[in-house]
TIKEPA-129357 format. One record per residue: residue in one letter; x, y, z of N, C-alpha, C, O in turn. Coordinates in steps of 0.001 Angstrom, whole numbers, plus 500000, padded with zeros to 6 digits. Example, Ala and Ser with C-alpha at 12.3 -4.5 7.8 and 13.67 -1.06 7.14 Angstrom:
BEGIN
A513190494310507800512300495500507800513200496700507800514236496681508465 S512850497750507080513670498940507140512900500030507870513409501138508039 
// end
This chain:
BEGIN
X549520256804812624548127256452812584547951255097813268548855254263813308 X546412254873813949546443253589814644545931253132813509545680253829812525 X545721251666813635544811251215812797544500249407813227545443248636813405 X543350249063813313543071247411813302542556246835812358541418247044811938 X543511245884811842543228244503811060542614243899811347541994244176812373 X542272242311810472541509241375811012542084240216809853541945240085808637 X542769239496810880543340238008809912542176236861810120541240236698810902 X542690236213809096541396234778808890542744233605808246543845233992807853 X542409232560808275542703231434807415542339230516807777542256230072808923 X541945229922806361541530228143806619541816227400805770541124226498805298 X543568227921805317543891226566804272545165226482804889545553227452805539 X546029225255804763546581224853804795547475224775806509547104223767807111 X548250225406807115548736225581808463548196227096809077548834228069809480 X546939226875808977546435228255809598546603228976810778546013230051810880 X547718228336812220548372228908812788549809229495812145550331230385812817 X550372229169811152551440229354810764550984230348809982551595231388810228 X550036230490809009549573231453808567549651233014809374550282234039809116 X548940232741810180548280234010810835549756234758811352550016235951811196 X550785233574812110552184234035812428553336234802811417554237235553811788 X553079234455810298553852234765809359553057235944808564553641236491807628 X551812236325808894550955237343808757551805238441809814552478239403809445 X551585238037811085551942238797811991553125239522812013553165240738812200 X554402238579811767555723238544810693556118239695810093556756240689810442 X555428239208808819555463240373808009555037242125808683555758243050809058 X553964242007808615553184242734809672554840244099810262555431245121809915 X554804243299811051555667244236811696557195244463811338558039245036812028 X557350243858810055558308244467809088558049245334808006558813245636807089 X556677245769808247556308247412807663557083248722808275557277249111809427 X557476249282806834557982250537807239557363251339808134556170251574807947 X558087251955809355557528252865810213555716252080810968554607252594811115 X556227250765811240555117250159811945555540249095812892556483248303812900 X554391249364813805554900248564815237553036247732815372552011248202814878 X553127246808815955552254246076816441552352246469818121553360246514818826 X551129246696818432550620247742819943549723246092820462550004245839821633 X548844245108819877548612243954820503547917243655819322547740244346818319 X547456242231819664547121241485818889545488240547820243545679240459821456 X544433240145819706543610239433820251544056238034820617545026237376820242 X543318237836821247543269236042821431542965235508819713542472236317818927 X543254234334819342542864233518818196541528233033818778541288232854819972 X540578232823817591539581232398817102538942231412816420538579231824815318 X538603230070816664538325229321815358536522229573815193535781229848816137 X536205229441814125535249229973813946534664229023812402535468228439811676 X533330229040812170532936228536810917532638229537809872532344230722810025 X532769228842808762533032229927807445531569230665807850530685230229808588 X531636232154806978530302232712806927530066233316806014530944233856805341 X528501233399805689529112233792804186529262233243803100528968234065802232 X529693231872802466530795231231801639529613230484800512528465230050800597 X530272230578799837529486229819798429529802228247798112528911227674797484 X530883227517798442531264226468799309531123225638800507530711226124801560 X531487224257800378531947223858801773533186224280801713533883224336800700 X533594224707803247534861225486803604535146224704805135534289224091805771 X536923224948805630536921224140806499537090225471807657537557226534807249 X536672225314809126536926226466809832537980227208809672539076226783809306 X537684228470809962539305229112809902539670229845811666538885229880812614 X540671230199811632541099230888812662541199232437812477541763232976811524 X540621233041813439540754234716813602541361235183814313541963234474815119 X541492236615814351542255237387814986542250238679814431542120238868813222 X542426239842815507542336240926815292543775242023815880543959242271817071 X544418242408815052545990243492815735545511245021815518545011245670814599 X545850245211816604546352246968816641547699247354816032548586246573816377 X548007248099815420549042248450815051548902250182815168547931250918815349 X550314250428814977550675251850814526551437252195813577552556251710813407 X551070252813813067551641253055811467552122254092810571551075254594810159 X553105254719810016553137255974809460552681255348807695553041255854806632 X552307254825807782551648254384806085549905254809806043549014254405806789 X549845255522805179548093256322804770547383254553804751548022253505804849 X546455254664804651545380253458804543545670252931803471546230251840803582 X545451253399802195545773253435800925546848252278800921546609251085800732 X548215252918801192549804252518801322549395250749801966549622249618801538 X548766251259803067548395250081804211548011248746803540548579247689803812 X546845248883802501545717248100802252546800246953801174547116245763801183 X547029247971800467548391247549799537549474246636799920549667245611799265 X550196246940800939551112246000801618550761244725802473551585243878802819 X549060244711802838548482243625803492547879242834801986548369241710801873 X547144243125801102546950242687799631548161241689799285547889240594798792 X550038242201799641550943241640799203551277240724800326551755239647799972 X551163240872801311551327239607802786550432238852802357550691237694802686 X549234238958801615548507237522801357548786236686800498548721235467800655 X549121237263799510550170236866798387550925236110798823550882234881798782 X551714236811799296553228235968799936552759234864800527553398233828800349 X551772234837801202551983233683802243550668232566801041550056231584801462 X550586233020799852549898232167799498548299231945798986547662230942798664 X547936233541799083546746233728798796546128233427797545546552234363796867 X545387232725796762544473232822795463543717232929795462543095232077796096 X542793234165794715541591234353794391540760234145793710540312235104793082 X540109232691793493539298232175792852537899232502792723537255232661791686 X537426232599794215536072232762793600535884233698795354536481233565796422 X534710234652794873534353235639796366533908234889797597532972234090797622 X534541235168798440534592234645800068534588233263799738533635232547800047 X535954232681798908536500231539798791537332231031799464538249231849799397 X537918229609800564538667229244801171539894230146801150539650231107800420 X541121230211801668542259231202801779542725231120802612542151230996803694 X544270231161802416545316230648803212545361231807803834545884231678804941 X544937233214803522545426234409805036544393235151804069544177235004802866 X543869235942804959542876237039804648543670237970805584543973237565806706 X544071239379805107543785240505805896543162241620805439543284242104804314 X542328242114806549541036242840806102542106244227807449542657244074808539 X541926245251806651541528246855807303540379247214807772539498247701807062 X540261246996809113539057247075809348538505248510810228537355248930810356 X539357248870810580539812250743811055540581251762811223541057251554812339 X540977252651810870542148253559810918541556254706811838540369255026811776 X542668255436812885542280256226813475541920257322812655542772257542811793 X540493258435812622540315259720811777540687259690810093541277260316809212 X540109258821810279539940258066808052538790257419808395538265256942809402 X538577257553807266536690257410806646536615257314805453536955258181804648 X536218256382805239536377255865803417535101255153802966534452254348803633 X534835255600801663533612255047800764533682254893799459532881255420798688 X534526254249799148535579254482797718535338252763797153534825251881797842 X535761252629795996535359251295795305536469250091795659536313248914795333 X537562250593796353538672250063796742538866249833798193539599248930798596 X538147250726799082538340251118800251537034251704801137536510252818801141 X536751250539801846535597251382803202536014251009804303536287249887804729 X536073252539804993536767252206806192535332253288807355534707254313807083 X535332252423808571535882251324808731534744250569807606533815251017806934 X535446248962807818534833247754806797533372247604807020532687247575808043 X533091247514805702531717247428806163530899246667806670529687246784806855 X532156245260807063531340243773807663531381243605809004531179242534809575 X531626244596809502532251244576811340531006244365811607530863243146811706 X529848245003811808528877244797812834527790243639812572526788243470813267 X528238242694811196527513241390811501528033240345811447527552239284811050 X529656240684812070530611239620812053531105239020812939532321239136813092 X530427238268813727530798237801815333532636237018814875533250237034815942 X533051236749814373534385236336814402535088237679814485536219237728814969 X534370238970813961535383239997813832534960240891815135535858241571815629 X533820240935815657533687241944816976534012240949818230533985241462819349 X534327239522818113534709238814819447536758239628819574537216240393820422 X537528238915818189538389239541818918539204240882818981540275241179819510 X537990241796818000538003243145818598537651243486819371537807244697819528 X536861242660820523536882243124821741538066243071822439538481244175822790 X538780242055822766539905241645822891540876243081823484541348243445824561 X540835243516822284541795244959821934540887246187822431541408247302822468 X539831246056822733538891247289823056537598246799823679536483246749823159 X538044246382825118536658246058825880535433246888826168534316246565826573 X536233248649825678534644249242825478533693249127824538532623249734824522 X534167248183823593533459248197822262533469249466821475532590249856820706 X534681250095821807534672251414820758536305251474820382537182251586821239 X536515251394819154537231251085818457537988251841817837538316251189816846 X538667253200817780539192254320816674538132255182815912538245255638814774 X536918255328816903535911256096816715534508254988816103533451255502815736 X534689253680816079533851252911815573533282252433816979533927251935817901 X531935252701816923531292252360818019530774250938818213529639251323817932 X530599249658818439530133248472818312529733247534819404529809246314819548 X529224248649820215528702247977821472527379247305821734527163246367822502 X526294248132820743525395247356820358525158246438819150524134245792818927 X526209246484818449525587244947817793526832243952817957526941242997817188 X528045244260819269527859243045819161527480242434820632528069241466821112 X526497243079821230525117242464821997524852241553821454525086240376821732 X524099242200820245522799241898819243523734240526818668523140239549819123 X524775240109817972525534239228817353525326237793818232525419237679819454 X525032236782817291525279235693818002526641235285817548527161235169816439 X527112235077818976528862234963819412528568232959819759529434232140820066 X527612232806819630527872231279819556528887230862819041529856230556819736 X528891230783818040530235230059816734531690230465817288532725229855817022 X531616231285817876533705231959817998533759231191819275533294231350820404 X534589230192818608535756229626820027536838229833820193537768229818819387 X536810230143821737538604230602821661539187229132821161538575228083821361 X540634229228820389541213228855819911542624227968821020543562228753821157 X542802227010821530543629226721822004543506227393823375544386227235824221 
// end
C-alpha cells in the first residue's frame, strides 16, 4: 500500500526530530520510503497557546502494514522521540499525521482517511505538493483548495 504522512515539530531540535522520525520510519516492517518533500517552517495554526514555529514535511512511503497497523506504529515514533499530550494542538516534539493511503477510506472515531485537515492546511498541501505536483494525491484531489489556501506562511526551510 502507498501511503503519505505529514511530520510537524516545534519543540526542542526540530530538525533532529523530523530525522529520527524519518529513521524510524523506514525501520517499519515491510516499508520503504519512495520520497520525502522539501522541509517547511511554518507558524502554529490552530493552537490554544503561544507556540514556537514548527517545521513540516510530507513522505511517501510504501507499506505492507493496513492503516490501522500504520497509525499505531507512527502514535509509537512520537512517543519515542518524545511526544506528550497535554492539551489539543499543543506544542510537540514530532507529530505524525496519516494523511492518505492508496484505496482506504476511513470515517471511524480513530481514523479518517484521508485526514480531514488537508484542504485548509497550507503547511500540509505546500509539501504535498512536493510529492505530487498534480495536486492529486492517492485518489485525493487538492488542486483547488490549495489555489484557494493562503501559502503565505510556508517557508521553505533552509
Amino acid at each position: 500500500m502507498l501511503a503519505v504522512l505529514g511530520l510537524g515539530s516545534n519543540l526542542g531540535d526540530r530538525e533532529a526530530n523530523l530525522a529520527g522520525a524519518l529513521d524510524r520510519l523506514e525501520q517499519l516492517p515491510g516499508t520503504k520510503i519512495l520520497g520525502n518533500s522539501n522541509v517547511y517552517e511554518t507558524a502554529p495554526f490552530d493552537v490554544p497557546s503561544h507556540q514556537e514555529d514548527y517545521l513540516n514535511c510530507c513522505v511517501k512511503l510504501e507499506t505492507g502494514l493496513d492503516p490501522e497497523t500504520l497509525l499505531d506504529r507512527c502514535l509509537e515514533i512520537e512517543a519515542q522521540l518524545g511526544r506528550v499530550r497535554v492539551e489539543h494542538h499543543g506544542a510537540r516534539t514530532l507529530d505524525v499525521d496519516l494523511l492518505v493511503c492508496e484505496g482506504h477510506f476511513s470515517q471511524t472515531p480513530r481514523l479518517t482517511l484521508p485526514h480531514p485537515g488537508i484542504l485548509e492546511r497550507a503547511f500540509v498541501m505546500v509539501p504535498l505538493s512536493d510529492l505530487f505536483p498534480t495536486h492529486s494525491a492517492l485518489g485525493l484531489d487538492f488542486a483547488a483548495a490549495y489555489e484557494a489556501v493562503d501559502k503565505s506562511g510556508v517557508r521553505l526551510y533552509k
